[in-house]
C-alpha positions in Angstrom: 74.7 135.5 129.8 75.2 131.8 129.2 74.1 132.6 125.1 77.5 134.9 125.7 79.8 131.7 126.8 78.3 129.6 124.6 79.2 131.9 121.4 82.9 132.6 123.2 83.1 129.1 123.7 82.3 128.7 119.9 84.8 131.2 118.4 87.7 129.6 120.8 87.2 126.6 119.8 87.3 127.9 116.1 90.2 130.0 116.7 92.1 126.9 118.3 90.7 124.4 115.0 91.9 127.0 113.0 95.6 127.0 114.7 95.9 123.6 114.8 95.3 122.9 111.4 98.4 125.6 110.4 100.2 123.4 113.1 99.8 120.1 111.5 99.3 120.5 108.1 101.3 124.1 107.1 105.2 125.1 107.7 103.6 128.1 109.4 104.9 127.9 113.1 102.5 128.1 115.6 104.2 128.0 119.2 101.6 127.2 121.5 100.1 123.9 122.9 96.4 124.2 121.5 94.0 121.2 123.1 93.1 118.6 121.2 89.3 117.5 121.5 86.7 116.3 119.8 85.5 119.7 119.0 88.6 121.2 117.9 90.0 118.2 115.7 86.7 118.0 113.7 87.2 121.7 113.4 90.6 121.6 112.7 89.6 119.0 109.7 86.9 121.7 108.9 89.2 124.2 108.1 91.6 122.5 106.2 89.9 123.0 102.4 90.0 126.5 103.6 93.6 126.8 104.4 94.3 125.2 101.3 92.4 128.0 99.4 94.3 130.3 101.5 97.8 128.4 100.1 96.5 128.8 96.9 95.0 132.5 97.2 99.3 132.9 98.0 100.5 131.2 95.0 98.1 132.9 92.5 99.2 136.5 93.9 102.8 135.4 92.9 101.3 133.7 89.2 99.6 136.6 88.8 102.8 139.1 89.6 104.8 137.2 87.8 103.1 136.9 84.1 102.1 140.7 84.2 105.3 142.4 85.1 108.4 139.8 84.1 108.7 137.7 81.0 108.3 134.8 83.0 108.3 131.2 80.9 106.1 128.6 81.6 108.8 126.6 82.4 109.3 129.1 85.6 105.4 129.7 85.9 105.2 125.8 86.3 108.0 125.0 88.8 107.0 128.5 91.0 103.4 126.3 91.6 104.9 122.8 92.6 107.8 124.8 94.6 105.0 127.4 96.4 102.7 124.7 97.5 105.6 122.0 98.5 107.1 125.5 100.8 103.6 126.1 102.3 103.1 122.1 103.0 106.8 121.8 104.7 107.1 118.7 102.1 104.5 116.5 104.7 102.4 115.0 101.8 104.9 114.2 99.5 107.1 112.6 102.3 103.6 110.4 102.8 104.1 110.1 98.9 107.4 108.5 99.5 106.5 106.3 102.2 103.8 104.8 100.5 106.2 104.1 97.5 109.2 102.3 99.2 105.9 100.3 101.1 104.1 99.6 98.3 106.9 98.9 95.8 108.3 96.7 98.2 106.0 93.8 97.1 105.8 92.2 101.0 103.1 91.5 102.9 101.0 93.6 104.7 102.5 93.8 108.1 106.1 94.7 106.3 104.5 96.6 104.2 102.8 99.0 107.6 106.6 98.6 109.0 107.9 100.6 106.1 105.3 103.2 106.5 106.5 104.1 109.8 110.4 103.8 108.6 111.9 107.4 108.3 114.2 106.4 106.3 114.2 106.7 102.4 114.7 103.8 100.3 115.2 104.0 96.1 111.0 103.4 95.3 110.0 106.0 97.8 112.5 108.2 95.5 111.8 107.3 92.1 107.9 107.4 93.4 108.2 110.9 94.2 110.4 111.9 91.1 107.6 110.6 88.8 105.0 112.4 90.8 107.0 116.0 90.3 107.9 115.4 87.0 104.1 114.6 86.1 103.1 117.4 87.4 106.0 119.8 86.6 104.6 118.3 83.0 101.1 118.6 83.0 101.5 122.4 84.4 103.5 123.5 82.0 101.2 121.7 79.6 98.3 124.0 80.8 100.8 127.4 80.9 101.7 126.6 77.1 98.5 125.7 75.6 96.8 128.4 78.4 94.2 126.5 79.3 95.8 127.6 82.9 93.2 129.9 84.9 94.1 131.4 88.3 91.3 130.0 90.1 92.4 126.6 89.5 95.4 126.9 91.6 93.1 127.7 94.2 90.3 124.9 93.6 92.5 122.0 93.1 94.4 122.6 97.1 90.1 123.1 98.3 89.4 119.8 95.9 91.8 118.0 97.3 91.3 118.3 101.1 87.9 117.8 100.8 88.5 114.8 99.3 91.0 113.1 102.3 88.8 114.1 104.6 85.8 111.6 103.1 88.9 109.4 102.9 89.9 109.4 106.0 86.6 109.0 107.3 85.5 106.1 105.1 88.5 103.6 106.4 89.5 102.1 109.7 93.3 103.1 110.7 95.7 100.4 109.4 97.1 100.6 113.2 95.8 101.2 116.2 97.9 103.7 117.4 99.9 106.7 116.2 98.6 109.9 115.1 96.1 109.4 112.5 94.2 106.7 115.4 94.1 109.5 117.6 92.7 112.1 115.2 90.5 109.5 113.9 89.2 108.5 117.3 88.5 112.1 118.0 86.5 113.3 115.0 82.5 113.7 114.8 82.3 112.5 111.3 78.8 113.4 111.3 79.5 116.7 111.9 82.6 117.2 109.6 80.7 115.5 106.9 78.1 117.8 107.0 80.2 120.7 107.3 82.5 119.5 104.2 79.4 119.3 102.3 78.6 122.8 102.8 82.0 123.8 102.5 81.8 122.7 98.7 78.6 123.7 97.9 79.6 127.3 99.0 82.9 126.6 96.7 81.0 125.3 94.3 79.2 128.7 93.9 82.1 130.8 93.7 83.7 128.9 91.6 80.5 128.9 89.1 80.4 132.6 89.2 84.2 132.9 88.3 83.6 130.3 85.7 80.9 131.9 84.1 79.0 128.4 85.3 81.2 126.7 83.1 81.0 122.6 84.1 84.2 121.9 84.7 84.4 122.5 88.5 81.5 120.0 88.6 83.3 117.7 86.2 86.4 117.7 88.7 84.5 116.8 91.9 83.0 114.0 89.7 86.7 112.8 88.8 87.9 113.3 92.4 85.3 110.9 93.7 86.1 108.8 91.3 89.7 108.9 92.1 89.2 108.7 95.9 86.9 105.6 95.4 89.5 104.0 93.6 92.5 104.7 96.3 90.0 103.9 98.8 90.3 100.2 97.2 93.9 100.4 96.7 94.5 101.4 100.6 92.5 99.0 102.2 93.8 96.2 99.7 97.4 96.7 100.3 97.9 98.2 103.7 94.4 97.4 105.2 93.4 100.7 105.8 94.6 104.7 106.4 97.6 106.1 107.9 98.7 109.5 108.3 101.5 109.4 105.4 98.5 107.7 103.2 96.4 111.0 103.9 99.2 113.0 102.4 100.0 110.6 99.6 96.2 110.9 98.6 96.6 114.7 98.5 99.3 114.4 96.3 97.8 111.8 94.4 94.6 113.6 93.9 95.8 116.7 92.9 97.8 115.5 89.7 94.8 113.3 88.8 92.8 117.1 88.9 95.5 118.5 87.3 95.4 116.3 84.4 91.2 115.8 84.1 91.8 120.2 83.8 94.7 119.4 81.2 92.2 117.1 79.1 89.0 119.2 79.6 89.8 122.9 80.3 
């Protein structure tokens, strides 16, 4: 009997991780107030990789529609991929993109630089920011469509990649504030736990990926970049705003995803 609760208690709690991370991180509306505890916002973290697999499963099925049965360019090809993921996302991470930009482009000190972060409004660097990041990777796509170096499970990799990737982030820095959202996740997660599970979460990625691949080293070569990368934002984050905010998680999933984008332009 208690073997019983124990597993019910499990697949609630997965079912609820699972909700809430369509709830926070996906346009996908989920009416319904889900508790938040430790359990179910390191699961919730958990299954984030996943659901970005799942967005990309989504925008592959349309790639794949789309260049066997129309005359599709790669002009289209490349916008339907930025446009499909920025639908799924509701635009969170690239408004984290723009926030970082007016902050960081401000040139002021830290503490202005923290106010600006929490600023709703838009100002020109958080614009131009984010018009560089679109049209860099509005390029590099339709780099990979032309030259087709373009392979279906990248679009599904890359979104996986990614959100392994801020979740080592966010784990590796103390909040820049202590308050607001990302404190509260933050202060809420078993980072033992999620790290272990994010490790097996790759390695089982890692495999499937192989297999598609032919074992092919490029998935390998790309988790070697991204750690790279992160390591380097890490530095940048805790040098200008003194550590992680919520609108710095999503700026480090856009971020990362055009520096994978390009290491696939450059080595696929």
């Amino acid at each position: 009997m208690e073997i019983i609760k124990k597993e019910g208690k499990t697949m609630k709690n997965f079912w609820h991780s699972l909700l809430l991370a369509f709830q926070f991180f996906t346009v996908l509306p989920v009416h319904k107030e889900l508790p938040l505890t430790r359990s179910t916002i390191t699961g919730m973290f958990a299954c984030l990789p996943w659901i970005g697999a799942l967005m990309g499963t989504t925008v592959a099925a349309v790639l794949y529609s789309l260049m066997q049965w129309t005359a599709s360019s790669e002009v289209m090809l490349a916008f339907i991929v930025i446009g499909l993921f920025a639908l799924w996302t509701g635009g969170l991470h690239l408004d984290g993109f723009i926030d970082m930009g007016d902050a960081y482009f401000s040139y002021r000190d830290r503490e202005k630089r923290l106010e600006i972060l929490d600023d709703p409004r838009v100002g020109a660097f958080g614009v131009l920011s984010v018009v560089f990041l679109l049209m860099g990777k509005f390029v590099i796509l339709h780099e990979l469509f032309v030259q087709q170096k373009f392979a279906l499970w990248m679009v599904l990799f890359v979104p996986f990649l990614t959100r392994v990737g801020m979740s080592f982030y966010f784990m590796s820095l103390h909040c820049s504030k202590e308050k607001g959202l990302a404190y509260f996740l933050k202060s809420h997660i078993n980072a033992n736990r999620l790290k272990v599970i994010m490790l097996l979460s790759l390695v089982l990625a890692m495999g499937v990926v192989f297999t598609f691949t032919q074992f092919s080293l490029l998935p390998l070569v790309l988790v070697i970049v991204l750690a790279i990368a992160l390591f380097i934002f890490r530095q940048f984050t805790l040098r200008n705003f003194g550590g992680v905010s919520g609108d710095l998680l999503g700026a480090s999933i856009e971020g990362m995803e055009v520096v994978l984008w390009v290491t696939l332009l450059l080595c696929a």
